[in-house]
DSSP file (Angstrom, degrees, kcal/mol; ACC not computed):
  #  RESIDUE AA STRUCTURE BP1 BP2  ACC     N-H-->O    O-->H-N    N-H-->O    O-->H-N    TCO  KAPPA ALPHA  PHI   PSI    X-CA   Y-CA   Z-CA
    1    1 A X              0   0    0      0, 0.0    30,-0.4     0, 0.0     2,-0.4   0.000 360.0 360.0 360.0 146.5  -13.7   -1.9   -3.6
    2    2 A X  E     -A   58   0A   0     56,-1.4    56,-2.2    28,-0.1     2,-0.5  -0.999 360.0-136.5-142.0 154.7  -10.8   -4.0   -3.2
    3    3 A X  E     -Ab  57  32A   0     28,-2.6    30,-3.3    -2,-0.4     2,-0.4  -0.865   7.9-165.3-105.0 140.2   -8.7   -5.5   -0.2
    4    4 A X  E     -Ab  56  33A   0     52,-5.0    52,-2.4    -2,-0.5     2,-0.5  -0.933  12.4-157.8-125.6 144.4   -4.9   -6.1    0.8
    5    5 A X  E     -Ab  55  34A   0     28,-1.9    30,-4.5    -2,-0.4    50,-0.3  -0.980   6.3-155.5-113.5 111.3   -4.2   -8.5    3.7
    6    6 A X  E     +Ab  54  35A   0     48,-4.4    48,-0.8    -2,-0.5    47,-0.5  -0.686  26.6 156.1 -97.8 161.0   -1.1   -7.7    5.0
    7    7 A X  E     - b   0  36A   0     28,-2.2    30,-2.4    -2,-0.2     2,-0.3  -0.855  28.1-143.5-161.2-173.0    0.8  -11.2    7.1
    8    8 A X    >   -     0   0    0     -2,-0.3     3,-0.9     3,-0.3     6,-0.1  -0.983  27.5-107.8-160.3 135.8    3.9  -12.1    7.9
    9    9 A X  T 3  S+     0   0    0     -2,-0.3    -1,-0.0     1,-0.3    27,-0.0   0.754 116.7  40.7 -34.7 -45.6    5.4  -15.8    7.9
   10   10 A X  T 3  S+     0   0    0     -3,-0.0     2,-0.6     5,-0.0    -1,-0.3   0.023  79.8 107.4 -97.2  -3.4    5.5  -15.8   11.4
   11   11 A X    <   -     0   0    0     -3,-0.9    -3,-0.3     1,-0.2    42,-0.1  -0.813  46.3-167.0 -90.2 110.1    2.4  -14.3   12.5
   12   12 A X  S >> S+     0   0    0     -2,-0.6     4,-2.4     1,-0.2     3,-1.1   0.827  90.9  48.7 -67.4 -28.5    0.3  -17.2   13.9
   13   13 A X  H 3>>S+     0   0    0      1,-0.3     4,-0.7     2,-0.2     5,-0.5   0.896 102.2  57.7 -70.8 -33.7   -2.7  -14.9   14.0
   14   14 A X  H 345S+     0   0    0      1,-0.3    -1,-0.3     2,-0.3    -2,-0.2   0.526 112.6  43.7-119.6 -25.0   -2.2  -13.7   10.6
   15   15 A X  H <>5S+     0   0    0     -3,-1.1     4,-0.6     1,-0.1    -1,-0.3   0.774 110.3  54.7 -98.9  -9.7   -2.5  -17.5    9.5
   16   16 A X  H  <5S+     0   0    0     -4,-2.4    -2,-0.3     1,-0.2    -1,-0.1   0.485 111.1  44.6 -93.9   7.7   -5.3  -18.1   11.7
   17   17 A X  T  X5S+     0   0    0     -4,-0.7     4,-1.9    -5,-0.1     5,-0.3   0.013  89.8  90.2 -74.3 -26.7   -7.5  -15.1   10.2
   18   18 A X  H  ><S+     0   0    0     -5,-0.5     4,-0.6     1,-0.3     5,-0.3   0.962  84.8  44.1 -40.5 -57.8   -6.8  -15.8    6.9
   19   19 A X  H  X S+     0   0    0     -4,-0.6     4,-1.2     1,-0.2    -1,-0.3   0.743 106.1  59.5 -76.9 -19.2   -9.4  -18.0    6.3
   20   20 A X  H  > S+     0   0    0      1,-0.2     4,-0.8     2,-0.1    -1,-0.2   0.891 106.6  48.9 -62.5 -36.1  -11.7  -16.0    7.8
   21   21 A X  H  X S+     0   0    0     -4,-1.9     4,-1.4     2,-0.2    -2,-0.2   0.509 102.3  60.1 -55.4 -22.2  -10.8  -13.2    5.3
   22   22 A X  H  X S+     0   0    0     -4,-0.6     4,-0.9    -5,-0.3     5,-0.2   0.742 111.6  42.6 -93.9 -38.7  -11.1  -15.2    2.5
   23   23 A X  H  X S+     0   0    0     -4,-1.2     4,-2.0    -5,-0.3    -2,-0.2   0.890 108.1  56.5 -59.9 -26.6  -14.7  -15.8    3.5
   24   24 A X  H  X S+     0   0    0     -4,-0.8     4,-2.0     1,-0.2     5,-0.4   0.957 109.0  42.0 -79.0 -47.5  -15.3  -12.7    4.3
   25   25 A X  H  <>S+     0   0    0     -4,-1.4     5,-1.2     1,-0.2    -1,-0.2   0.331 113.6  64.1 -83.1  20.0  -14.3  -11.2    0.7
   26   26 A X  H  <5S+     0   0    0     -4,-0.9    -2,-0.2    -3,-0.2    -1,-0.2   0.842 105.4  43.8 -57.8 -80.4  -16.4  -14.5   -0.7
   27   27 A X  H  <5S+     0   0    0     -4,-2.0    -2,-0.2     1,-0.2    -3,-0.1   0.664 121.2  32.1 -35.1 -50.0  -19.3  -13.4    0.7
   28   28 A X  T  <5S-     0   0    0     -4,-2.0    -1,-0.2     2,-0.2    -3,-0.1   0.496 102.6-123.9-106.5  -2.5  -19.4   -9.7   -0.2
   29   29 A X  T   5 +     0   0    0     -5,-0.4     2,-0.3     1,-0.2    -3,-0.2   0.997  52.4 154.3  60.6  61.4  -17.5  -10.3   -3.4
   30   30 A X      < -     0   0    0     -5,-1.2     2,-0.2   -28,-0.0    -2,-0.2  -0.828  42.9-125.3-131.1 147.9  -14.5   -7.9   -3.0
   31   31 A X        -     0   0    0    -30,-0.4   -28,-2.6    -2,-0.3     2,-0.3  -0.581  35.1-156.4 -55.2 123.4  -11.3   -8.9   -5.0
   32   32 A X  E     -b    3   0A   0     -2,-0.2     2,-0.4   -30,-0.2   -28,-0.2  -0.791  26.0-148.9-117.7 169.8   -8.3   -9.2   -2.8
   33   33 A X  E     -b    4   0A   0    -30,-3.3   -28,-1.9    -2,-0.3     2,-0.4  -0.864  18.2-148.0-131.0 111.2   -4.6   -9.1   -2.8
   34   34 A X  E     -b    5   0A   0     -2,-0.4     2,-0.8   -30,-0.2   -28,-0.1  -0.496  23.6-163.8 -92.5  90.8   -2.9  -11.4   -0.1
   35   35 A X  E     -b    6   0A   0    -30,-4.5   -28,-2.2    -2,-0.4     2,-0.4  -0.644  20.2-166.0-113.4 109.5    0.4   -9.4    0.8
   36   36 A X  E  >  -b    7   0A   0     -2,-0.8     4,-1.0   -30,-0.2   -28,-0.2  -0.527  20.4-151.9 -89.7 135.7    3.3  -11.1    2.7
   37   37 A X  T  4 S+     0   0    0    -30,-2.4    -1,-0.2    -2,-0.4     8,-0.1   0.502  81.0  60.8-104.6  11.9    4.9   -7.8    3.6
   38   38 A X  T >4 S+     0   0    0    -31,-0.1     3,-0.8     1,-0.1    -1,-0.2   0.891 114.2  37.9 -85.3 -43.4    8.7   -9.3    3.7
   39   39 A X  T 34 S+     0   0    0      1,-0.2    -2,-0.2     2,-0.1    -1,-0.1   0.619 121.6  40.6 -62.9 -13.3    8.4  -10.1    0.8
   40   40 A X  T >X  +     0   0    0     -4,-1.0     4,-3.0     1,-0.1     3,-1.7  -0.347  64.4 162.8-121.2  33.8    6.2   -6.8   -0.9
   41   41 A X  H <>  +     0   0    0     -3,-0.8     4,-1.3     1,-0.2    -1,-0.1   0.651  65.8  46.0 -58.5   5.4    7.9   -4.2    0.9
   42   42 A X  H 34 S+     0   0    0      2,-0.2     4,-0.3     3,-0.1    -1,-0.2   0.695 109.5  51.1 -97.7 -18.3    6.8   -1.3   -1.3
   43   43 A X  H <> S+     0   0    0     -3,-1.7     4,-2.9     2,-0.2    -2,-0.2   0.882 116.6  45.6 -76.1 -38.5    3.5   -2.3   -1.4
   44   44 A X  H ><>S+     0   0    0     -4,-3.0     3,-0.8     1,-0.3     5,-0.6   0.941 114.6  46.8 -62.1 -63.9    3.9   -2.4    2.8
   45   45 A X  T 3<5S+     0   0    0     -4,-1.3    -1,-0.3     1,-0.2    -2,-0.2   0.548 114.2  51.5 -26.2 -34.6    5.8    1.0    3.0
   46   46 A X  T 345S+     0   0    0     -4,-0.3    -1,-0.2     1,-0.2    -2,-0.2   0.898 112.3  39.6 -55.1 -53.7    3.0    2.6    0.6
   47   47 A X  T <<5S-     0   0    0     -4,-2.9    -2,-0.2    -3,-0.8    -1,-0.2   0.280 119.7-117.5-104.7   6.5    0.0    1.7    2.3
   48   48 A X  T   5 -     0   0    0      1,-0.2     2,-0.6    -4,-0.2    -3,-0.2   0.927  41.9-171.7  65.8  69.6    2.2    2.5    5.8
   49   49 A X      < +     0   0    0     -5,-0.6    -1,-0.2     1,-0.1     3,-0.1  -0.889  23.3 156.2 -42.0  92.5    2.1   -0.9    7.3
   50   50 A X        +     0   0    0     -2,-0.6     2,-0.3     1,-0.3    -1,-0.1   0.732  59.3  31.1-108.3 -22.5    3.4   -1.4   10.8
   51   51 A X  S    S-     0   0    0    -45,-0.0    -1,-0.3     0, 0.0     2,-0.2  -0.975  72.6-102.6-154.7 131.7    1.9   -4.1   12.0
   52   52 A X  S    S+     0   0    0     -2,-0.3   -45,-0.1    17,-0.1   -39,-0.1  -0.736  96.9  49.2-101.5 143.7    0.3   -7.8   11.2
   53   53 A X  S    S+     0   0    0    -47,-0.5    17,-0.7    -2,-0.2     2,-0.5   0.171  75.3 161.9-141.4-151.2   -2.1   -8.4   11.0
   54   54 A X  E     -AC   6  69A   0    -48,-0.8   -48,-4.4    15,-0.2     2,-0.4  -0.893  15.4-178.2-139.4 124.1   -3.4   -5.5    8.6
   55   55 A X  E     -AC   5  68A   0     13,-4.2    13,-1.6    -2,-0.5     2,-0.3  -0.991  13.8-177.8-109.3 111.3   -6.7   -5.5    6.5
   56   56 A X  E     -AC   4  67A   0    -52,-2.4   -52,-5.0    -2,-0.4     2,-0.5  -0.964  12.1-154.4-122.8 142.0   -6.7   -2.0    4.4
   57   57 A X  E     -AC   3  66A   0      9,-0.6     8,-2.9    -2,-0.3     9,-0.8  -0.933   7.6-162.8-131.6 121.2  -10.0   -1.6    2.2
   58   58 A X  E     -AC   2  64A   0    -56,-2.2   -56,-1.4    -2,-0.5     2,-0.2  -0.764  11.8-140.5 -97.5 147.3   -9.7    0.7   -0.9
   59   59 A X    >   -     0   0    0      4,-1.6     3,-0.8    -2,-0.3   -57,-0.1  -0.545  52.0 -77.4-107.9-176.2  -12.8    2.2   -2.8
   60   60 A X  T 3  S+     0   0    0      1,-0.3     2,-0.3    -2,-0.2    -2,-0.0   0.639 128.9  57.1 -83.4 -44.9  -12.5    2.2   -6.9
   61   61 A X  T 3  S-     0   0    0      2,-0.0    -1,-0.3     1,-0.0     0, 0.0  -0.446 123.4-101.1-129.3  38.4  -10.0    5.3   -7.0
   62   62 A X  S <  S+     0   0    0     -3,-0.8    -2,-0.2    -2,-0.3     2,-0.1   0.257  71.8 155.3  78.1  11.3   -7.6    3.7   -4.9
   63   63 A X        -     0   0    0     -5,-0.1    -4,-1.6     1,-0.1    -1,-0.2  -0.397  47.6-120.0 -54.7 130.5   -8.8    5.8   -1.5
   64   64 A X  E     +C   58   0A   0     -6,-0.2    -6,-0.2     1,-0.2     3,-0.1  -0.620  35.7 174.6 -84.6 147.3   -8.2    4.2    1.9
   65   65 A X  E     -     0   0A   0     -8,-2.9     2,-0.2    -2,-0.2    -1,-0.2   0.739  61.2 -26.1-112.9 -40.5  -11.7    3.8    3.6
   66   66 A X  E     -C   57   0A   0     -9,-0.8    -9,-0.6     2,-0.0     2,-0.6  -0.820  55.2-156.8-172.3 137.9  -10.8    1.9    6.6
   67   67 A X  E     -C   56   0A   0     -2,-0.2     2,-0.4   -11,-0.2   -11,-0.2  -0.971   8.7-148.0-134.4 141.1   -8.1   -0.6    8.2
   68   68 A X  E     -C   55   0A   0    -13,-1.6   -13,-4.2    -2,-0.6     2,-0.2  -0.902  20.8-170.0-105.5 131.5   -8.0   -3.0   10.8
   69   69 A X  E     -C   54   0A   0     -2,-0.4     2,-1.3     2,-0.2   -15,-0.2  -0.994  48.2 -36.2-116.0 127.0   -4.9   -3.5   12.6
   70   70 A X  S    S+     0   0    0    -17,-0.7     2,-0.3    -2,-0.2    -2,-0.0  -0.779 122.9  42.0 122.2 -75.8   -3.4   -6.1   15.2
   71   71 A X  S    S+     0   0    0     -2,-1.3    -2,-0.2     2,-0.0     2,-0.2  -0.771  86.9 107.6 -99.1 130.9   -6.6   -6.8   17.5
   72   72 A X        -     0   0    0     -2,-0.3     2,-0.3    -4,-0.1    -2,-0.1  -0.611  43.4-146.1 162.4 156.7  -10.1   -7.3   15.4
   73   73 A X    >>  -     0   0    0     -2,-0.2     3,-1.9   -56,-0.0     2,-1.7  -0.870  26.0 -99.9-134.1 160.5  -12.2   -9.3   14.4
   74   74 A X  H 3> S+     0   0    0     -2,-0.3     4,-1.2     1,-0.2   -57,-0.0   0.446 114.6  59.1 -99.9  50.7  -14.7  -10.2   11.4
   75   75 A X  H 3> S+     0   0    0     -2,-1.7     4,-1.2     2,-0.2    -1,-0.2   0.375  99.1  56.4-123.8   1.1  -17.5   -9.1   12.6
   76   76 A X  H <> S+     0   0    0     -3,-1.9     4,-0.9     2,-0.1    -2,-0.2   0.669 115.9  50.1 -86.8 -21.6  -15.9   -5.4   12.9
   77   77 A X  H  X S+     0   0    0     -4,-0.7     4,-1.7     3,-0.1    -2,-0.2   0.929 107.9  41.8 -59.1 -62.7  -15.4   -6.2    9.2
   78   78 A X  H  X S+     0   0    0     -4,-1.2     4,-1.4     2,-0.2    -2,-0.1   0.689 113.2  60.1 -79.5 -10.8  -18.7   -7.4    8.2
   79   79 A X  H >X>S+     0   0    0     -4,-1.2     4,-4.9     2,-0.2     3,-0.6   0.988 108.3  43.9 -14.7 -89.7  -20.0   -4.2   10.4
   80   80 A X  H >X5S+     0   0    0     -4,-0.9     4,-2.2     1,-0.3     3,-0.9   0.831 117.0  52.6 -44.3 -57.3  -18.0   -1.8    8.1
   81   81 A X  H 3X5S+     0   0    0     -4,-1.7     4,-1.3     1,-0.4    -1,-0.3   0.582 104.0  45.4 -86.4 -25.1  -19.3   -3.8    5.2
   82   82 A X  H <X5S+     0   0    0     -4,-1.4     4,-2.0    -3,-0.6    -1,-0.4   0.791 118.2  45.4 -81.2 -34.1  -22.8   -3.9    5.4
   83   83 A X  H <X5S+     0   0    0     -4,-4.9     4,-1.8    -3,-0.9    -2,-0.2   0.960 113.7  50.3 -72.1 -56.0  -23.0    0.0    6.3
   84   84 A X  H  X<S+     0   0    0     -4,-2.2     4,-0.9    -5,-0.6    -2,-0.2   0.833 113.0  44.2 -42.8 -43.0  -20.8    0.6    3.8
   85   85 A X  H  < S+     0   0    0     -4,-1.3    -1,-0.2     2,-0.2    -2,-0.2   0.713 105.0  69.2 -64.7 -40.5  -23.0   -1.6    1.2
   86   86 A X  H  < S+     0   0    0     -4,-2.0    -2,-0.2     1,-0.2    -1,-0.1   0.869 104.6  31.0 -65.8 -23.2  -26.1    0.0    2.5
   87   87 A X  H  <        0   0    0     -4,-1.8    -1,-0.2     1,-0.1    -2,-0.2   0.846 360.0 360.0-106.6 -12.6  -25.7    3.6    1.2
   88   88 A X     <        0   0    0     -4,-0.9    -2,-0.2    -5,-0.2    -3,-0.1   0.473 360.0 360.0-119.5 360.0  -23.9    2.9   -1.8
């Protein structure tokens, strides 16, 4: 599994999550990629990015499994992650 965080310069929420995120993929020991989407606009346009900000969760063979966008929080993360950890 891996994670992209998408953010924006100007998104106060998007810095005030941040750190939660980096804890969160601490914890469960998922590799992330930290994507400031003015700058990464192909990555943003790929992975269909509309709004920050965006947590998209990949499994091995690059499949989207689930993203949270705008309003969430990380315990709708560690939800998804612990079920997700439990069957596999």
């Amino acid at each position: 599994m891996k994670a992209f965080y998408f953010k924006s310069k100007d998104c106060s929420v998007c810095k005030a999550f941040l750190p939660r995120f980096l804890e969160i993929c601490e914890e469960y020991n998922i590799p992330y990629e930290i994507v400031e989407i003015t700058e990464n606009q192909e990555k943003t346009a790929q992975l269909l990015v509309f709004t920050v900000p965006t947590i998209i969760f990949l499994n091995e063979e690059n499949y989207e499994l689930i993203r949270f966008s705008g309003y969430f929080g990380s315990y709708e993360i560690k939800n998804f992650l612990d079920r997700y950890y439990s069957t596999y």
